[in-house]
Each structure stands twice: as structure tokens, then as C-alpha cells.
SEFIZA-3560 file (N, C-alpha, C; in Angstrom, 3 decimals):
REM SEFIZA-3560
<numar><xx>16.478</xx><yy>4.521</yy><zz>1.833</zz><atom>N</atom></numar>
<numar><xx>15.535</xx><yy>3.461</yy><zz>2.123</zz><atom>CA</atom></numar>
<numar><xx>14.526</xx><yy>3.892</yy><zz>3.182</zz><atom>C</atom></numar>
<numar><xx>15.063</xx><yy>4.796</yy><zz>4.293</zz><atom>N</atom></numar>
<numar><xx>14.054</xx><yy>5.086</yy><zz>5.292</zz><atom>CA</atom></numar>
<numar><xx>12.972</xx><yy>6.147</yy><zz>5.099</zz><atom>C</atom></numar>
<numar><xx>13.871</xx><yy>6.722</yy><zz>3.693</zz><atom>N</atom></numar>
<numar><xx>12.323</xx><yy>8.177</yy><zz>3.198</zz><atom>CA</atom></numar>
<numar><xx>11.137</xx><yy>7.116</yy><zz>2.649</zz><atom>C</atom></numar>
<numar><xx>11.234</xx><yy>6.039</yy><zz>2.341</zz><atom>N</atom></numar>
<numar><xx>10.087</xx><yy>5.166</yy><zz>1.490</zz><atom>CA</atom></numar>
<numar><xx>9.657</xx><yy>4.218</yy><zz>2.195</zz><atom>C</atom></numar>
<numar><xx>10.521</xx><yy>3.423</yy><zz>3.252</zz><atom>N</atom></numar>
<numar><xx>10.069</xx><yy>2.255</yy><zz>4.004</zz><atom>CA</atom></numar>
<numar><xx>9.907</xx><yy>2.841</yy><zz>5.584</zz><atom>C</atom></numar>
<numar><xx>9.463</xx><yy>3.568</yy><zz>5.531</zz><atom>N</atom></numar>
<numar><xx>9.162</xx><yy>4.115</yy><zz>7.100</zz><atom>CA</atom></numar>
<numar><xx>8.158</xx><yy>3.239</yy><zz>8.012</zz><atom>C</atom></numar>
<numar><xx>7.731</xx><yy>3.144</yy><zz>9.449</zz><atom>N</atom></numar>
<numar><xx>7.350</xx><yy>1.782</yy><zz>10.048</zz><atom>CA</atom></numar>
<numar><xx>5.565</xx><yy>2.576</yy><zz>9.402</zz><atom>C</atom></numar>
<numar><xx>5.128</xx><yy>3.329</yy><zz>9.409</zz><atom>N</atom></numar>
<numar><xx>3.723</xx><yy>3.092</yy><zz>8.670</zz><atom>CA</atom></numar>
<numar><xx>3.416</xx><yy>2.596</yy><zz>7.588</zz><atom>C</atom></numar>
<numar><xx>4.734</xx><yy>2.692</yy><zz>6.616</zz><atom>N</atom></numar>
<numar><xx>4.266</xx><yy>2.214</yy><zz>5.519</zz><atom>CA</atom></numar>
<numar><xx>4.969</xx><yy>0.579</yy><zz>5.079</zz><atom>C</atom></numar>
<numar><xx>5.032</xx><yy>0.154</yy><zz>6.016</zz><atom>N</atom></numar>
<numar><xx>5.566</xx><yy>-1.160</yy><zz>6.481</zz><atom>CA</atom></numar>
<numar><xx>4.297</xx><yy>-1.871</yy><zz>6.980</zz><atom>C</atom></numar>
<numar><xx>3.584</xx><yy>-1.021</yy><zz>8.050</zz><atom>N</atom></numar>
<numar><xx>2.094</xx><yy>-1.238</yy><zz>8.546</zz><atom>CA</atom></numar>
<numar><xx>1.048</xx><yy>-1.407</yy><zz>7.303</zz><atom>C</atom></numar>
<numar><xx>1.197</xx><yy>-0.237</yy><zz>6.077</zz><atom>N</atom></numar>
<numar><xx>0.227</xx><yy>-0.439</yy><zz>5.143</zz><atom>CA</atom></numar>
<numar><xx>0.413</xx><yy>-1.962</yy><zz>4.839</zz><atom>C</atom></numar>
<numar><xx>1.239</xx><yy>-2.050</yy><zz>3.399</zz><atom>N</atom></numar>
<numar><xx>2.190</xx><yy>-3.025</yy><zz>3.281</zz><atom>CA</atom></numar>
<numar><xx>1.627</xx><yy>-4.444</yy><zz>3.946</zz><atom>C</atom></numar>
<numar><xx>1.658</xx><yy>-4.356</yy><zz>4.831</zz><atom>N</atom></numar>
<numar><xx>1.062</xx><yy>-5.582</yy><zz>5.661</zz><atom>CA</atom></numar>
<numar><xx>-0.033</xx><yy>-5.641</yy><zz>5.697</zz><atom>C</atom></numar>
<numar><xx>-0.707</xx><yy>-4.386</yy><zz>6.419</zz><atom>N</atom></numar>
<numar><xx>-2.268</xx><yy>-4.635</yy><zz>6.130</zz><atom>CA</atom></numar>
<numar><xx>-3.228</xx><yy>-5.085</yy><zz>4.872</zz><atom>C</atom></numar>
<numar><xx>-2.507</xx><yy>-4.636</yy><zz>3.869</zz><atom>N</atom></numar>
<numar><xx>-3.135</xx><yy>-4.804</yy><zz>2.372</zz><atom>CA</atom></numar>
<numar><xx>-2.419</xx><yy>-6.389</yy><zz>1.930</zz><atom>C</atom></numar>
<numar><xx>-1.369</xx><yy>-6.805</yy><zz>2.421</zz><atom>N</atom></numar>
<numar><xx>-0.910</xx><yy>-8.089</yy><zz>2.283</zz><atom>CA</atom></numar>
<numar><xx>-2.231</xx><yy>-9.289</yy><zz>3.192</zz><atom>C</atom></numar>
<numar><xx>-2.229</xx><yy>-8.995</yy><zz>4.218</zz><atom>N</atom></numar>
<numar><xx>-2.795</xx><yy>-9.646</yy><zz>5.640</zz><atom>CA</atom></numar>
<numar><xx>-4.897</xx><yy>-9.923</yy><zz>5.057</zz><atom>C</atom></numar>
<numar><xx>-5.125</xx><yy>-8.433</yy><zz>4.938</zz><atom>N</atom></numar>
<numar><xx>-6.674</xx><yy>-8.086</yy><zz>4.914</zz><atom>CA</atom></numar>
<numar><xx>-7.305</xx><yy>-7.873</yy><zz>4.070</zz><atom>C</atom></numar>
<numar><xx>-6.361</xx><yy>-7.423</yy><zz>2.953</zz><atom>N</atom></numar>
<numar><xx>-6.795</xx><yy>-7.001</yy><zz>1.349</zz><atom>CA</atom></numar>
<numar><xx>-8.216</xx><yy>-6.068</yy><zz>1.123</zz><atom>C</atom></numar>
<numar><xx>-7.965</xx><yy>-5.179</yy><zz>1.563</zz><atom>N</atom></numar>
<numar><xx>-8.417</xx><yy>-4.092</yy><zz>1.831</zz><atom>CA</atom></numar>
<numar><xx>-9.523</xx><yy>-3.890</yy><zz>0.150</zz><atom>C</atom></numar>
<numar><xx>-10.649</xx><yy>-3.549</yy><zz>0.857</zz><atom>N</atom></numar>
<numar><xx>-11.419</xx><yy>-3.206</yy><zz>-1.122</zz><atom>CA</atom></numar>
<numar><xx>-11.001</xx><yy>-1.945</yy><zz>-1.731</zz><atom>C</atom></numar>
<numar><xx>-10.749</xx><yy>-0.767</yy><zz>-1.380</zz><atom>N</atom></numar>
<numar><xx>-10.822</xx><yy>0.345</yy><zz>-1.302</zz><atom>CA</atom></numar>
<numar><xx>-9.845</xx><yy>1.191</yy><zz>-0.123</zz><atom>C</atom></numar>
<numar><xx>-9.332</xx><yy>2.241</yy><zz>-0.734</zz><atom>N</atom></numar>
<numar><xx>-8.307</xx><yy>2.869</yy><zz>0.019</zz><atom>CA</atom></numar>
<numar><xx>-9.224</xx><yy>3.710</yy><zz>1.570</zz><atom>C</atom></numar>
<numar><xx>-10.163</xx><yy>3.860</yy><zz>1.638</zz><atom>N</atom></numar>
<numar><xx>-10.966</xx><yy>4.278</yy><zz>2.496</zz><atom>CA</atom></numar>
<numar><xx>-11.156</xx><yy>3.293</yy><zz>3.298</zz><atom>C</atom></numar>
<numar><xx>-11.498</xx><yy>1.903</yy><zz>2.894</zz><atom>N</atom></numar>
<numar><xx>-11.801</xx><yy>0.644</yy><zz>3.897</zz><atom>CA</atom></numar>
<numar><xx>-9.906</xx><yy>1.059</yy><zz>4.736</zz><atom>C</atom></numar>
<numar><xx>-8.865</xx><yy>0.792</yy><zz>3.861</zz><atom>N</atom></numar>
<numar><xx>-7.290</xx><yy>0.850</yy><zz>4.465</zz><atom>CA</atom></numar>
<numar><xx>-6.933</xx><yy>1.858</yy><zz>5.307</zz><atom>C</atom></numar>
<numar><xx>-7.680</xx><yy>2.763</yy><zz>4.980</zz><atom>N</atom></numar>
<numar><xx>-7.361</xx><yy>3.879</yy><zz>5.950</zz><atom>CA</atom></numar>
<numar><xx>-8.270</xx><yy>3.587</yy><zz>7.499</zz><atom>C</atom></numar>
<numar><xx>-8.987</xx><yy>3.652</yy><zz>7.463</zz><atom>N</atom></numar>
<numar><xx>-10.088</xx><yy>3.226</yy><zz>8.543</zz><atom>CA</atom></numar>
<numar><xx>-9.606</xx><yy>1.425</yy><zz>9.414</zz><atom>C</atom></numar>
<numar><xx>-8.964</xx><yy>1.020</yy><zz>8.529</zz><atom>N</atom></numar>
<numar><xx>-8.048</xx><yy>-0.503</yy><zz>9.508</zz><atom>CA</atom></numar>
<numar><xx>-6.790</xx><yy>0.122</yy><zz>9.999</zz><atom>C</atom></numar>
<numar><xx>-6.178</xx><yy>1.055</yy><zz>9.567</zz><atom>N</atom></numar>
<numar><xx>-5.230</xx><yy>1.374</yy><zz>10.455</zz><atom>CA</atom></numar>
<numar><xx>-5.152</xx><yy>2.645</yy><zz>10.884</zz><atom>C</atom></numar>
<numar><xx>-6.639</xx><yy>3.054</yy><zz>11.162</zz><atom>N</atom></numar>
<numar><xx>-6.843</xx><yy>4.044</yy><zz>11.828</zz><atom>CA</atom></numar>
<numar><xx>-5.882</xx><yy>5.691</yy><zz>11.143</zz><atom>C</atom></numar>
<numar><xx>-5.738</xx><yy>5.758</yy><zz>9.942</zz><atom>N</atom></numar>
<numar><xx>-5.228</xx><yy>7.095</yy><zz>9.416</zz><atom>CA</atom></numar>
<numar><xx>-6.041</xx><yy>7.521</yy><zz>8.970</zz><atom>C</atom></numar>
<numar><xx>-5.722</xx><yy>8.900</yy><zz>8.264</zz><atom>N</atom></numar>
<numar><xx>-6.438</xx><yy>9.852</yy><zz>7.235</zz><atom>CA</atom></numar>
<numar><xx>-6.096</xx><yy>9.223</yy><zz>5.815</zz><atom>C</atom></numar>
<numar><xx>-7.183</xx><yy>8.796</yy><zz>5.072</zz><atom>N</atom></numar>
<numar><xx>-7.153</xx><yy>8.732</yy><zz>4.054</zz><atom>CA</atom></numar>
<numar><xx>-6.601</xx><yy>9.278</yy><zz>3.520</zz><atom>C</atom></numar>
<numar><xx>-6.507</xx><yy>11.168</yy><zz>3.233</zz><atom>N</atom></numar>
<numar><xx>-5.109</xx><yy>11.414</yy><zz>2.432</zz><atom>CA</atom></numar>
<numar><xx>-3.499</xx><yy>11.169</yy><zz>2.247</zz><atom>C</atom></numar>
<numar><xx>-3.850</xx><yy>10.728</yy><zz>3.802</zz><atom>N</atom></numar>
<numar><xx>-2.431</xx><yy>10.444</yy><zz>4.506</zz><atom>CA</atom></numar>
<numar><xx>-1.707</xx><yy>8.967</yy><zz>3.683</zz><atom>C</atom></numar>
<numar><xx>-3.050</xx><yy>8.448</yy><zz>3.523</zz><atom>N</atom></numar>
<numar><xx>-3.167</xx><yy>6.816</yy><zz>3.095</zz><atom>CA</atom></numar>
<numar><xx>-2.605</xx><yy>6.663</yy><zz>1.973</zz><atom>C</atom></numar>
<numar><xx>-3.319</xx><yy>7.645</yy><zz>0.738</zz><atom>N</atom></numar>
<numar><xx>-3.325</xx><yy>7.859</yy><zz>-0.726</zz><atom>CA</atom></numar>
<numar><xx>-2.055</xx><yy>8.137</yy><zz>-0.872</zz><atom>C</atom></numar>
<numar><xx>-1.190</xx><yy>8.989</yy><zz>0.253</zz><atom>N</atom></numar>
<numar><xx>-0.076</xx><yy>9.930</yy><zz>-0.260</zz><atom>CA</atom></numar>
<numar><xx>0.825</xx><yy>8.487</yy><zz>-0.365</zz><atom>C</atom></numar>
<numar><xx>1.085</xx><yy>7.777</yy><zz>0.922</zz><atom>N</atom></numar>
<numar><xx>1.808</xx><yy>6.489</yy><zz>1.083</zz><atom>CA</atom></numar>
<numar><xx>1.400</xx><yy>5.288</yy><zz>-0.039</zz><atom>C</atom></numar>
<numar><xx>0.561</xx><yy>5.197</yy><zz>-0.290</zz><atom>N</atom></numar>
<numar><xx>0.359</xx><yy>4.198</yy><zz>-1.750</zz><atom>CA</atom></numar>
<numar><xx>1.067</xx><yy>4.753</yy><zz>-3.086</zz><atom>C</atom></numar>
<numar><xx>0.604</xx><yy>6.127</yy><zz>-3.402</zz><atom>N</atom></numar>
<numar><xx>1.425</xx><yy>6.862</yy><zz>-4.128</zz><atom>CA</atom></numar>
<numar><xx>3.082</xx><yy>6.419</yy><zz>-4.000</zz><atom>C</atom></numar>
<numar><xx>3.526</xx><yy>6.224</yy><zz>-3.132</zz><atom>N</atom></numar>
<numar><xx>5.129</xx><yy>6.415</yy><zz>-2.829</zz><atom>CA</atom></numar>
<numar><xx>5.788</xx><yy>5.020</yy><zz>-3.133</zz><atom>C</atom></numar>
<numar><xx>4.695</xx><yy>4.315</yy><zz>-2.437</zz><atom>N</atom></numar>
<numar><xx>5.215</xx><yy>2.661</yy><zz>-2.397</zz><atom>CA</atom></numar>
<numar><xx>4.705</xx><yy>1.987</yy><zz>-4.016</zz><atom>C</atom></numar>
<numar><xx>3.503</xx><yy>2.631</yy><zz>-4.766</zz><atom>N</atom></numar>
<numar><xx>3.569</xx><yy>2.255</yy><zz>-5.922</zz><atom>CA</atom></numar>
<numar><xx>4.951</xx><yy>2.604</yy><zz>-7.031</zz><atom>C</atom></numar>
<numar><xx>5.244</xx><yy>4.101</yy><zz>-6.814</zz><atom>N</atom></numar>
<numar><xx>6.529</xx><yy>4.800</yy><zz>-7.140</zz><atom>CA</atom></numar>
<numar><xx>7.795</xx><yy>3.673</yy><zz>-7.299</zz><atom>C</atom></numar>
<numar><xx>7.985</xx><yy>2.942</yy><zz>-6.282</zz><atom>N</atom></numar>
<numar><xx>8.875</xx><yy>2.128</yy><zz>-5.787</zz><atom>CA</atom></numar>
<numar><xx>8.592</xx><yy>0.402</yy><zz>-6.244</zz><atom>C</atom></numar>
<numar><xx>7.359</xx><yy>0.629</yy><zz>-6.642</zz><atom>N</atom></numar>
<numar><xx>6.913</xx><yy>-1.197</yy><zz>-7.192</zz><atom>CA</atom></numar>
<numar><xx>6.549</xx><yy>-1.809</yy><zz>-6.084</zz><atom>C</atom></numar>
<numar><xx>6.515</xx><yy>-1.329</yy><zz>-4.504</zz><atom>N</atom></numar>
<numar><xx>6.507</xx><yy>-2.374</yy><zz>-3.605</zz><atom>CA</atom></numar>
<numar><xx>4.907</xx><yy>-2.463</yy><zz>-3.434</zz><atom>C</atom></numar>
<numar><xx>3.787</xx><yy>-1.879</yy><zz>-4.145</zz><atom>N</atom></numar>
<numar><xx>2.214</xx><yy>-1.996</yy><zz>-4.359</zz><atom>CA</atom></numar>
<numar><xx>1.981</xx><yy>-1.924</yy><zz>-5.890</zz><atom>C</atom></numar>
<numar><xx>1.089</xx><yy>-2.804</yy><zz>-5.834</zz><atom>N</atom></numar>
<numar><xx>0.514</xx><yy>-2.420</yy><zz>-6.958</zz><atom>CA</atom></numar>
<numar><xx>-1.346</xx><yy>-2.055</yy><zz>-7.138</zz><atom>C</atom></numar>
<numar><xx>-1.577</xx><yy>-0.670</yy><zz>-7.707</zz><atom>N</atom></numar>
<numar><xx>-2.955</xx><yy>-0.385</yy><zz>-7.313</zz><atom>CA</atom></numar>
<numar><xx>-3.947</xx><yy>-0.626</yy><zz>-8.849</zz><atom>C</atom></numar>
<numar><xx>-4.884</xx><yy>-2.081</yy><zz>-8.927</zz><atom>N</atom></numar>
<numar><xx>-5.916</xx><yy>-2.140</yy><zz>-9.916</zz><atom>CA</atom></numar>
<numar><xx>-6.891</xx><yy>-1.256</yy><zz>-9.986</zz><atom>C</atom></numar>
<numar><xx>-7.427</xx><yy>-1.408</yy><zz>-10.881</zz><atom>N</atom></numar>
<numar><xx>-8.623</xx><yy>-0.140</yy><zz>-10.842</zz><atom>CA</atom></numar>
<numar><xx>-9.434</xx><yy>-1.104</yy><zz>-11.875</zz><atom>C</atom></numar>
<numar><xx>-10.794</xx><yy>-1.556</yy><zz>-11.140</zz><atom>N</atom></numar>
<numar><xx>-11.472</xx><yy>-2.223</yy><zz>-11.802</zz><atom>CA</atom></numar>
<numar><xx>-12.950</xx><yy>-0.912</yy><zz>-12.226</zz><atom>C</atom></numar>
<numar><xx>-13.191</xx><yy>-0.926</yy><zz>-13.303</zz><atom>N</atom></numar>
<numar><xx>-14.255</xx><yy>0.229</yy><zz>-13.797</zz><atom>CA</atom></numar>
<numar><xx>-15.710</xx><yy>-0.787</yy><zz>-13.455</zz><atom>C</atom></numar>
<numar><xx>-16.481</xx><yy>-0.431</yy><zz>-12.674</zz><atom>N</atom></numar>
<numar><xx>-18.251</xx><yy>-1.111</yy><zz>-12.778</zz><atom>CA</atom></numar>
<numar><xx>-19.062</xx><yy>-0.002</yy><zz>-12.484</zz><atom>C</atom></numar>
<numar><xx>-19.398</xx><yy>1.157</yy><zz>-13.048</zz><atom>N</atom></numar>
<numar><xx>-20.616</xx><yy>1.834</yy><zz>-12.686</zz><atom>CA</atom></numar>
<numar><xx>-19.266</xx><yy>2.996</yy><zz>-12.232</zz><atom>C</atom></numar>
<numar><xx>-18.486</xx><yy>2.534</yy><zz>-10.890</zz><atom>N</atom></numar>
<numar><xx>-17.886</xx><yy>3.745</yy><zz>-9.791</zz><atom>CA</atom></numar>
<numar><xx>-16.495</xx><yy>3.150</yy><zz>-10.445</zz><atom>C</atom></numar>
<numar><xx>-15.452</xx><yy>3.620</yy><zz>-9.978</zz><atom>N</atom></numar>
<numar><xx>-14.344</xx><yy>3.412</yy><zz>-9.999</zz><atom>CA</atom></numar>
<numar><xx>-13.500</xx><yy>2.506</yy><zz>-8.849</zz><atom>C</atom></numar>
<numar><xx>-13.508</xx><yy>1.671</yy><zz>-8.706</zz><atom>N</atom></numar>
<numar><xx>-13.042</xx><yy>0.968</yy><zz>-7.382</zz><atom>CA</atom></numar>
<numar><xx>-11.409</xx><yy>0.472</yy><zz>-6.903</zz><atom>C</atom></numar>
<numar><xx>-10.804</xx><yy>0.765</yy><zz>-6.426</zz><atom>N</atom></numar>
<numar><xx>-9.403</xx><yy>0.369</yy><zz>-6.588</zz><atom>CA</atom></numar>
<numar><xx>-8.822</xx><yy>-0.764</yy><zz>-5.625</zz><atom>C</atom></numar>
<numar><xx>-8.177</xx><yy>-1.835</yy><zz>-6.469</zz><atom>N</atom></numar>
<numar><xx>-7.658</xx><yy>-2.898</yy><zz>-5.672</zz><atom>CA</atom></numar>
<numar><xx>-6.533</xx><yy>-3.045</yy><zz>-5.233</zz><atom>C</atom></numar>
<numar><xx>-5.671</xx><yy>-2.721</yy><zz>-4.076</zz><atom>N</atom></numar>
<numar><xx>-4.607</xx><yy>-2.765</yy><zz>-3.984</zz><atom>CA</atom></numar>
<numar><xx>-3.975</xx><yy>-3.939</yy><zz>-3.727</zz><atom>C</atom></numar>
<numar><xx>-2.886</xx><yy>-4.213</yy><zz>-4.054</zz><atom>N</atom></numar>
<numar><xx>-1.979</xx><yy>-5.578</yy><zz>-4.493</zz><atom>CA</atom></numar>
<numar><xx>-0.853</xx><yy>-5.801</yy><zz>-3.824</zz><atom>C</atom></numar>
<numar><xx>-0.415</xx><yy>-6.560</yy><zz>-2.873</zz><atom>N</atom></numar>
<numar><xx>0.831</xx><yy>-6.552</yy><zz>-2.198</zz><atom>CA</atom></numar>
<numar><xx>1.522</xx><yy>-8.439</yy><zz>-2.586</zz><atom>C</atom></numar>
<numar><xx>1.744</xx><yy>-8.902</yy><zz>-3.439</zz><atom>N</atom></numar>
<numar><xx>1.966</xx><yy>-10.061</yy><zz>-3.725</zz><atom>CA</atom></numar>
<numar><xx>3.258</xx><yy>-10.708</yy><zz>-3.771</zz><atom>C</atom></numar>
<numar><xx>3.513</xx><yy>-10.423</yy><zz>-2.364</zz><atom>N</atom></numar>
<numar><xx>4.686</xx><yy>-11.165</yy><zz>-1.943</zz><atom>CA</atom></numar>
<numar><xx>4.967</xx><yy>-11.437</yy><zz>-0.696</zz><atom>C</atom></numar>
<numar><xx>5.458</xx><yy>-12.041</yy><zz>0.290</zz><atom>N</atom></numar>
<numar><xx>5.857</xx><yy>-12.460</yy><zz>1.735</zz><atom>CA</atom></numar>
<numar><xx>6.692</xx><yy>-11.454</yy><zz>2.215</zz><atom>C</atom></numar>
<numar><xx>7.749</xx><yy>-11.476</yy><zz>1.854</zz><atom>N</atom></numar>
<numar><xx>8.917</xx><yy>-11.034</yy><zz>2.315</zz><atom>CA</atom></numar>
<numar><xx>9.452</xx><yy>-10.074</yy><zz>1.124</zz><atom>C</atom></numar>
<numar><xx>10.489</xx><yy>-8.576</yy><zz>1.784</zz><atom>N</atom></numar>
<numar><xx>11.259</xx><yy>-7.866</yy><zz>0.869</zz><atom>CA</atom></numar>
<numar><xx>12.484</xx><yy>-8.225</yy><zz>1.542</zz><atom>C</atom></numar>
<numar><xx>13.435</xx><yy>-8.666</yy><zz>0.671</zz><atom>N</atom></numar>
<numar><xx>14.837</xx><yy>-8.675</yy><zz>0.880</zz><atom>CA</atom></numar>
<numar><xx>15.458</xx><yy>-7.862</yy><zz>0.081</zz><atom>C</atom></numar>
<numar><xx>16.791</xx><yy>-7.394</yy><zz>0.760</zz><atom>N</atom></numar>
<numar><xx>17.346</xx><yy>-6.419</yy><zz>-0.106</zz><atom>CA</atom></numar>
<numar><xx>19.017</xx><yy>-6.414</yy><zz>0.188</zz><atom>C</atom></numar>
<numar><xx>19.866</xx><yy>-6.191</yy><zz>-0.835</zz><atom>N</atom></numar>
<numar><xx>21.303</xx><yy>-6.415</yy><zz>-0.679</zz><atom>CA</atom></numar>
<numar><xx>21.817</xx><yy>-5.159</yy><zz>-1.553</zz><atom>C</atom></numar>
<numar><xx>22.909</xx><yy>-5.066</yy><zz>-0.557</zz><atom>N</atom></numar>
<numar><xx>23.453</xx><yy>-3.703</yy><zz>-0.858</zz><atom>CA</atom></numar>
<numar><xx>24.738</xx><yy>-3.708</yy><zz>-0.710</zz><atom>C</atom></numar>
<numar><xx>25.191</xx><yy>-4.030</yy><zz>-2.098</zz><atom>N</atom></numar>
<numar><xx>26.629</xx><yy>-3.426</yy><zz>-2.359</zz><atom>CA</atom></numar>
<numar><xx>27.378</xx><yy>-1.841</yy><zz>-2.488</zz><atom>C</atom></numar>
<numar><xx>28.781</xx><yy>-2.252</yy><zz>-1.630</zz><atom>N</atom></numar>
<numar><xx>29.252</xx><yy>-0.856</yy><zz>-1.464</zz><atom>CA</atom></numar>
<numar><xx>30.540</xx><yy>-1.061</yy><zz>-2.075</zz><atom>C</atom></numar>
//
């Protein structure tokens, strides 16, 4: 759980929940990272279902990222 939910990408996560970011460049620049850094962590958390990234086509390619939920709960049987 901690290779995927690490506290930055807990920070994304929120930010894109909170601000709804237009573009992964606007997200990177609100929480002050490197955009690749940004891309790599969307990559991971889409991997996992906890984002989801639109891609609306007009002229450029624009991408909407999606966080549509409050809260993650999680239960773990042993």
C-alpha cells in the first residue's frame, strides 16, 4: 500500500479532488513538482483506479483528471 499511496500522492489526489486541475502542467505547478514527476504519479494511481485521466480531443489534446470520491477506505483481511 505504501509503494502507491505515498504522502505526495495523497497530496495529488487531493489537489485534483479540491482544484480540478485542467491539465497535468497546471497540477504540477499547484503543488509545486516536476511535471514528469507528476505524470509518473498519475500513471501509478491510474494503474490502481484511484484517478481517472479524460482526454478530451479540440484542436490540442487536453487531459482531465478525475478524482470522484471523498474518502478511500480500505479493509484488510488476514
Amino acid at each position: 500500500m505504501q509503494k502507491f499511496l505515498s504522502p505526495e500522492r495523497i497530496r495529488l489526489l487531493r489537489m485534483v479532488h479540491e482544484r480540478t486541475p485542467k491539465s497535468i502542467y497546471e497540477l504540477a505547478k499547484l503543488l509545486g513538482r516536476d511535471r514528469k514527476n507528476v505524470t509518473e504519479d498519475i500513471k501509478i494511481l491510474e494503474n490502481v483506479g484511484l484517478i481517472e485521466r479524460k482526454v478530451a480531443k479540440s484542436g490540442k489534446e487536453k487531459v482531465a483528471l478525475v478524482v470522484d470520491y471523498d474518502r478511500i477506505q480500505m479493509d484488510i483481511a488476514v
